[in-house]
C-alpha positions as CSV (number, residue, x, y, z in Angstrom):
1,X,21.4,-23.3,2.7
2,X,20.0,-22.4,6.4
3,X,18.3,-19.5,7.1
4,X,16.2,-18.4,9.4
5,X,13.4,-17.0,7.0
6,X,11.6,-17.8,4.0
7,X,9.3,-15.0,2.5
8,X,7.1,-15.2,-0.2
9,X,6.4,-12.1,-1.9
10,X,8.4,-8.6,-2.3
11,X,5.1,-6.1,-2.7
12,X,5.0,-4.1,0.5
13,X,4.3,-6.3,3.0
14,X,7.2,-8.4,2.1
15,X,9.6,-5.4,1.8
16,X,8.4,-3.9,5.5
17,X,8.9,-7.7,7.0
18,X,12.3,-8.1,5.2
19,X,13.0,-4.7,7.4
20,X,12.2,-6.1,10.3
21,X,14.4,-8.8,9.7
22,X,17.3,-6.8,8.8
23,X,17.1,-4.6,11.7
24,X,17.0,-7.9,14.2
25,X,20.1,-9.6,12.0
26,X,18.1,-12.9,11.1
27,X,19.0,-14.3,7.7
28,X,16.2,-14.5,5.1
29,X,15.5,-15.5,1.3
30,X,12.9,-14.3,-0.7
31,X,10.7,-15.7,-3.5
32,X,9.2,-13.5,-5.8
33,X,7.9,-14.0,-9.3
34,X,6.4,-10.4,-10.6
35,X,3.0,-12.1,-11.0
36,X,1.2,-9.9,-8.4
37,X,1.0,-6.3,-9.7
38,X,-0.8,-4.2,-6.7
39,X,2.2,-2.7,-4.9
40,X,3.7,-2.0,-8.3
41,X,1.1,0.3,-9.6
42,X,0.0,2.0,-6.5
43,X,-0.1,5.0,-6.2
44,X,1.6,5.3,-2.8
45,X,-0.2,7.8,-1.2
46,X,0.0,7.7,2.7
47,X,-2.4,10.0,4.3
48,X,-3.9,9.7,7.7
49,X,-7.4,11.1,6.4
50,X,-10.5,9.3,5.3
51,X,-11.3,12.2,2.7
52,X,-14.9,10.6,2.0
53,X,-16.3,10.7,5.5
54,X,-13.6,13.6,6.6
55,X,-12.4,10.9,10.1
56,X,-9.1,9.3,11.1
57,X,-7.5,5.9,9.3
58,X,-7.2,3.3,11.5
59,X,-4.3,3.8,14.1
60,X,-2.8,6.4,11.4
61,X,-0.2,7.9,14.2
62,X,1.2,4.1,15.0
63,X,1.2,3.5,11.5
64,X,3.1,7.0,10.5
65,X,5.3,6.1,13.2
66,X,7.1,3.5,11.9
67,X,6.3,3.4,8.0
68,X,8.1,7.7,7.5
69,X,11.2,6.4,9.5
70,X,11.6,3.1,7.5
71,X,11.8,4.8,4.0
72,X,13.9,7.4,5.7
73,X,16.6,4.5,5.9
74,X,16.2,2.9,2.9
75,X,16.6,6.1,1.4
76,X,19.7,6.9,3.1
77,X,20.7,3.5,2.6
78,X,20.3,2.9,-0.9
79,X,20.9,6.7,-2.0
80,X,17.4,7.1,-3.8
81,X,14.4,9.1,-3.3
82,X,11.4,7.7,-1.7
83,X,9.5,10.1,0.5
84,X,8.0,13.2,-1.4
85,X,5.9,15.0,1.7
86,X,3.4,16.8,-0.2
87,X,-0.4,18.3,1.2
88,X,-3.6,16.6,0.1
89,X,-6.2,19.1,-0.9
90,X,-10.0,17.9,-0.5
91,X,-12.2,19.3,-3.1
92,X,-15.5,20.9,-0.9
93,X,-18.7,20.4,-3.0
94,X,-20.4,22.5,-0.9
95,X,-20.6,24.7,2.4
96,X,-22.1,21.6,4.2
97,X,-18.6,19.6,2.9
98,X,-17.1,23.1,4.4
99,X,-19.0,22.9,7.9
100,X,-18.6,18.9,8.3
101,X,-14.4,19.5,7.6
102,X,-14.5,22.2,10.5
103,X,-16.5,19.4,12.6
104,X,-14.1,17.3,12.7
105,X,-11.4,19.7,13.2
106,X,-12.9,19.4,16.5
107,X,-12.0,15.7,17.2
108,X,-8.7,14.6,18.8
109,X,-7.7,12.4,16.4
110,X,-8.3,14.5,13.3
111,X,-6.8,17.9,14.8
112,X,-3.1,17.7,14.0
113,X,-4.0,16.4,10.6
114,X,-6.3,18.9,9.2
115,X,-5.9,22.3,8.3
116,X,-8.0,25.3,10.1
117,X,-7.9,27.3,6.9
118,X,-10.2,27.3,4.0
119,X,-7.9,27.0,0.5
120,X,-9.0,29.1,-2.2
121,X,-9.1,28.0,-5.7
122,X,-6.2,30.2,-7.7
123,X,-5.8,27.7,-10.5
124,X,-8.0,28.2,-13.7
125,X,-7.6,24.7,-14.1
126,X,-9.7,23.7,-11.4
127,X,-13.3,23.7,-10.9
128,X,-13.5,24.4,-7.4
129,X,-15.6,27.3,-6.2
130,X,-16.1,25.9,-2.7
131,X,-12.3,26.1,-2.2
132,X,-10.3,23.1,-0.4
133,X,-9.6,21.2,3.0
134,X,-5.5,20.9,3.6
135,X,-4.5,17.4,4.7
136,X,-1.5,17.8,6.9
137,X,1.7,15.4,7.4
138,X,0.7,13.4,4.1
139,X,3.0,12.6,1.4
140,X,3.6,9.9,-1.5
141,X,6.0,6.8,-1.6
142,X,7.6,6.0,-4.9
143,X,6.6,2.4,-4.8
144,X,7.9,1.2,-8.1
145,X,11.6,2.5,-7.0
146,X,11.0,1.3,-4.1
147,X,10.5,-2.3,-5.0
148,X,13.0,-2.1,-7.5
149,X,15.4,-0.9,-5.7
150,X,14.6,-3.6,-2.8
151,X,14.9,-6.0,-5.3
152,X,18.2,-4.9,-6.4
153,X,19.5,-4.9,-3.2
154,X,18.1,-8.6,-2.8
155,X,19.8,-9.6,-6.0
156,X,23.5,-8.7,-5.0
157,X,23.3,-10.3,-1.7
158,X,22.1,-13.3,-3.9
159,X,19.1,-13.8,-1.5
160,X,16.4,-13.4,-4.1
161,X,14.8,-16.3,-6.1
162,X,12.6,-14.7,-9.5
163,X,10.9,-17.8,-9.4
164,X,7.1,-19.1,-8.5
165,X,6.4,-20.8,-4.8
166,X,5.8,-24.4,-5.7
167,X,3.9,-25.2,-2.5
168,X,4.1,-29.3,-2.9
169,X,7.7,-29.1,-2.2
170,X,7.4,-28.0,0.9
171,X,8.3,-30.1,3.8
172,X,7.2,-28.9,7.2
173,X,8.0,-31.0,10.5
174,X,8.0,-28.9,14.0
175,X,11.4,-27.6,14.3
176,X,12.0,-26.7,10.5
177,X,10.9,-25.9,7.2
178,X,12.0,-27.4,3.9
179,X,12.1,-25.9,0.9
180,X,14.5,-27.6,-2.5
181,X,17.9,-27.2,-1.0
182,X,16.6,-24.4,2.0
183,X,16.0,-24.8,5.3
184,X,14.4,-22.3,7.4
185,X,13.0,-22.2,10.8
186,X,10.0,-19.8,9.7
187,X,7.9,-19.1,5.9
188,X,6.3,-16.0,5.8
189,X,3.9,-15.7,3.1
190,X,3.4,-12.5,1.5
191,X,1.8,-12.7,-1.6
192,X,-1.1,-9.8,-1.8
193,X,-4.1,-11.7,-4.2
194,X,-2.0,-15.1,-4.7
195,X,-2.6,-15.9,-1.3
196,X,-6.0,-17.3,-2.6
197,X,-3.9,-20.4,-4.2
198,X,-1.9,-20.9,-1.0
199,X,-3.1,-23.9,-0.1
200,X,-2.4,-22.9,3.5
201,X,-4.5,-20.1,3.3
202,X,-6.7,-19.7,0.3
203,X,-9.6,-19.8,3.0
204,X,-8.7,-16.6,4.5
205,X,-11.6,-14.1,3.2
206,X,-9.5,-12.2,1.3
207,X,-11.7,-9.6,-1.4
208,X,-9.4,-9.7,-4.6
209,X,-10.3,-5.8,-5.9
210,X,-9.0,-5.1,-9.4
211,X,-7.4,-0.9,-9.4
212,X,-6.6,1.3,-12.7
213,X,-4.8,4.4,-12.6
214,X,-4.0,6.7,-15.8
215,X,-0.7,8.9,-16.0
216,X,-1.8,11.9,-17.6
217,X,1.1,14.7,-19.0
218,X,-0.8,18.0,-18.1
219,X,1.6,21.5,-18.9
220,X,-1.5,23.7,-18.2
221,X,-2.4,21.8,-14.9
222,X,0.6,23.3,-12.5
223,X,-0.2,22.0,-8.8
224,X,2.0,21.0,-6.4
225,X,-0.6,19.0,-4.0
226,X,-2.4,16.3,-4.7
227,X,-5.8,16.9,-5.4
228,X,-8.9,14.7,-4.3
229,X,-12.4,15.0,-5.9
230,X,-14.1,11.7,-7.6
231,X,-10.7,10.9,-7.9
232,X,-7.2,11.2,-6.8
233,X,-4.4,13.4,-9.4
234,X,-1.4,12.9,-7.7
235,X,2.0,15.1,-8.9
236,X,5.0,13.0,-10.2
237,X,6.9,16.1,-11.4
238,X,7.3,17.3,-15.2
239,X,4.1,17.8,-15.4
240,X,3.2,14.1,-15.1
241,X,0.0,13.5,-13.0
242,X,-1.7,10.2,-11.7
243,X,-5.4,9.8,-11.8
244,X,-6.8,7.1,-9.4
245,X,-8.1,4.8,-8.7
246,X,-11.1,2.7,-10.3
247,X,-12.3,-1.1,-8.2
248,X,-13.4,-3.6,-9.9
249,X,-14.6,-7.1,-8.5
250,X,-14.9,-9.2,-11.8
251,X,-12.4,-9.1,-14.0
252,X,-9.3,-10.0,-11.8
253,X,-6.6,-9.9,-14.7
254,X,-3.4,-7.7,-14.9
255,X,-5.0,-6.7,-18.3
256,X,-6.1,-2.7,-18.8
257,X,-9.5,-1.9,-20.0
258,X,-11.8,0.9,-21.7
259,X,-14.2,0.8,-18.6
260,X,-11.8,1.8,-16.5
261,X,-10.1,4.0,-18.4
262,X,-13.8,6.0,-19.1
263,X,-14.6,6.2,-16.1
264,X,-11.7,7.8,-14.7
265,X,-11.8,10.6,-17.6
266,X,-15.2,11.0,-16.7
267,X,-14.3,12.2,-13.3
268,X,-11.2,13.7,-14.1
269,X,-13.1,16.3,-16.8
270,X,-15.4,17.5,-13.5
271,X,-12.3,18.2,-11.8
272,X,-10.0,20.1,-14.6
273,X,-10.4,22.2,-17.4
274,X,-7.3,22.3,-19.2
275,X,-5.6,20.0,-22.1
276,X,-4.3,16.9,-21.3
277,X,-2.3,13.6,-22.7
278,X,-2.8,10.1,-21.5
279,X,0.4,8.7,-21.8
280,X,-0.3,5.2,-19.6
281,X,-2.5,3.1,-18.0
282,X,-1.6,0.4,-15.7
283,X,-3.4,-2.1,-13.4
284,X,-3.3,-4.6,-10.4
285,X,-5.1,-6.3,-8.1
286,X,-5.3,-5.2,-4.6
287,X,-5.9,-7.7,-1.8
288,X,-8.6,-6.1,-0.1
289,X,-10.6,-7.6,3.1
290,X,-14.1,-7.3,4.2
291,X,-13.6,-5.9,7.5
292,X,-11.1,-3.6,6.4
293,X,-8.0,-5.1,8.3
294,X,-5.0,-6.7,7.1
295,X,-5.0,-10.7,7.4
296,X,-2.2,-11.4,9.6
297,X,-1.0,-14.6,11.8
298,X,-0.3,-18.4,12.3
299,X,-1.4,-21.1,10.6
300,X,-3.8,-23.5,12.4
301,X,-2.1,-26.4,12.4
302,X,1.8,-25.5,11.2
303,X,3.3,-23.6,13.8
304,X,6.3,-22.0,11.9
305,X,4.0,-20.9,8.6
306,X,2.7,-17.1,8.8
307,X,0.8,-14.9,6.6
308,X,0.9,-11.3,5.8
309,X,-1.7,-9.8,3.9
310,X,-4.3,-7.4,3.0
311,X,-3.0,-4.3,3.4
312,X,-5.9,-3.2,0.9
313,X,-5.3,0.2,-0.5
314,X,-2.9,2.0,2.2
315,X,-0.1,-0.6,2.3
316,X,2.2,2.5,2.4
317,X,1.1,3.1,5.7
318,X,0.2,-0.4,7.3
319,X,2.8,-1.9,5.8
320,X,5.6,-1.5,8.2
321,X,3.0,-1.6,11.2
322,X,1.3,-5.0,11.0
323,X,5.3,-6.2,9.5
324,X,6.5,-5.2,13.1
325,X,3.6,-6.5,14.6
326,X,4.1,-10.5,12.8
327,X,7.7,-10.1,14.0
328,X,7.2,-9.4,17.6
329,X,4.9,-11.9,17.6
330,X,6.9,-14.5,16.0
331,X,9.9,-13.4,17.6
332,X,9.1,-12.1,21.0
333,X,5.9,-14.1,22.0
334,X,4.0,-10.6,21.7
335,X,0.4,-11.1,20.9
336,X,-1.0,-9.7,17.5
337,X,-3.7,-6.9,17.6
338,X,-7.0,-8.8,18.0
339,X,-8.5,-7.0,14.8
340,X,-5.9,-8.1,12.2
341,X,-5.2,-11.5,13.8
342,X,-6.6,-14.0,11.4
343,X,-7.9,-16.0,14.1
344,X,-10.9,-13.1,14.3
345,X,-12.3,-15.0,11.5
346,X,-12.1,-18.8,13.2
């Protein structure tokens, strides 16, 4: 089999590459073993507001730009809903939370995405007496439907292989790679956290971060925002709720645990009064970096082998953006933005 891609991985970075592949007709396969969790169990919330320190997210509108437009076509294409726009509100602890939010109303980058209104708190089931700050032109990405729907897809066209990368069969000379019975001109790896036993990049300084979220059933609850406080409670309808997120640096398993789950009820009890049900609690590993920017770029010494990685914990958003940018580059000569080109770290 010849193609003109390999890609390793089908979390978000691999699905928003795959994309650009389709869109420029090359022919790809992927490999992709369920072993990395992080995409799965995200929560998918894209929202171009650092709610801690109240300023923008890294080139948000680029980001926005691209990412809203490609889930508008895979939802179109594949007849399934991905995009739920839905307002963030921001939980003010205090009139100096109030005055900073009106502050940065005031910058450029901020002004189109915040709201000049103060939202009082109308829900009993909410301690809130400072009221809220509206996010604007935010929203939530069903990530598990979308990955299994992608994965569907990949199945009929018979273009995805369920099982793990052996790296020491592959067989790289300038013009090609090698792969069992595939040759590509181009591997893209894509693997979130099993990057770090890549042996072609297991150097890269990726920060393996552990994240737990609970899904709650809440009847009383009745919002139709997500909420941020300590932590996130994002609406997935019937009265289903996320709480998120917890990072943990240790214990880098797929495995659940009473830590995490305490310390999100602990937070979760300051934010709600009313009666609720846990009725999951799921984890994965993020691939997070130190600088904050995704890990993206050439190997030093094989020409056609790539990487994709760290997207951290917005991959939502900078998942079709740094995807577009690895393909123009690849494709097109175009040079990567210097501050997720792997070769900052060199």
């Amino acid at each position: 089999m010849q193609v003109d891609y390999i890609v390793v991985g089908i979390g978000l970075a691999g699905i928003s590459f795959c994309e650009q592949l389709r869109t420029n007709n090359k022919s790809f396969v992927v490999f992709d073993n369920s072993s990395q969790q992080s995409s799965s169990v995200a929560g998918g919330l894209y929202n171009p507001v650092v709610l801690k320190r109240f300023t923008g997210v890294w080139k948000s509108k680029e980001q926005l730009g691209l990412a809203l437009p490609m889930y508008a076509k895979l939802e179109e294409e594949f007849n399934v809903k991905l995009d739920y726009k839905i307002p963030v509100y921001r939980k003010f602890a205090s009139t100096e939370e109030q005055n900073n939010w009106f502050t940065a109303l005031d910058k450029p980058t901020l002004s189109e995405y915040l709201s000049e209104e103060i939202v009082k708190n109308r829900n009993n089931a909410i301690e809130a007496q400072y009221g809220f700050g509206e996010v604007l032109k935010a929203g939530r990405i069903d990530v598990k439907m979308l990955i299994d729907t992608y994965k569907n897809y990949l199945k009929k066209e018979k273009t995805l292989f369920t099982e793990g990368f052996d790296y020491s069969l592959l067989n790289i000379n300038d013009s090609s790679i090698k792969y069992k019975s595939i040759e590509a001109k181009h591997i893209v790896f894509a693997e979130g956290f099993g990057v770090t036993k890549n042996p072609f990049f297991k150097d890269l300084p990726l920060v393996p971060a552990k994240g737990e979220l609970l899904i709650i059933h809440a009847p009383e609850l009745k919002i139709d925002f997500v909420l941020k406080s300590g932590v996130f409670l994002i609406p997935l309808g019937n009265d289903r709720y996320v709480v998120g997120a917890t990072y943990e640096w240790k214990d880098l398993t797929n495995n659940t645990s009473v830590k995490a789950k305490e310390e999100l009820l602990k937070k979760l009890k300051k934010l709600i009064t009313c009666e609720f049900e846990i009725i999951n609690q799921v984890a994965g590993i993020r691939p997070t970096v130190k600088d904050r920017r995704p890990l993206v770029g050439i190997h030093s010494n094989y020409k056609n082998v790539f990487v994709l990685n760290g997207l951290g914990t917005r991959g939502v958003m900078i998942g079709p953006y740094v995807a577009k940018q690895l393909y123009d580059y690849i494709e097109n000569n175009i040079p990567l933005d210097k501050e997720i080109d792997i070769s900052r770290f060199n």
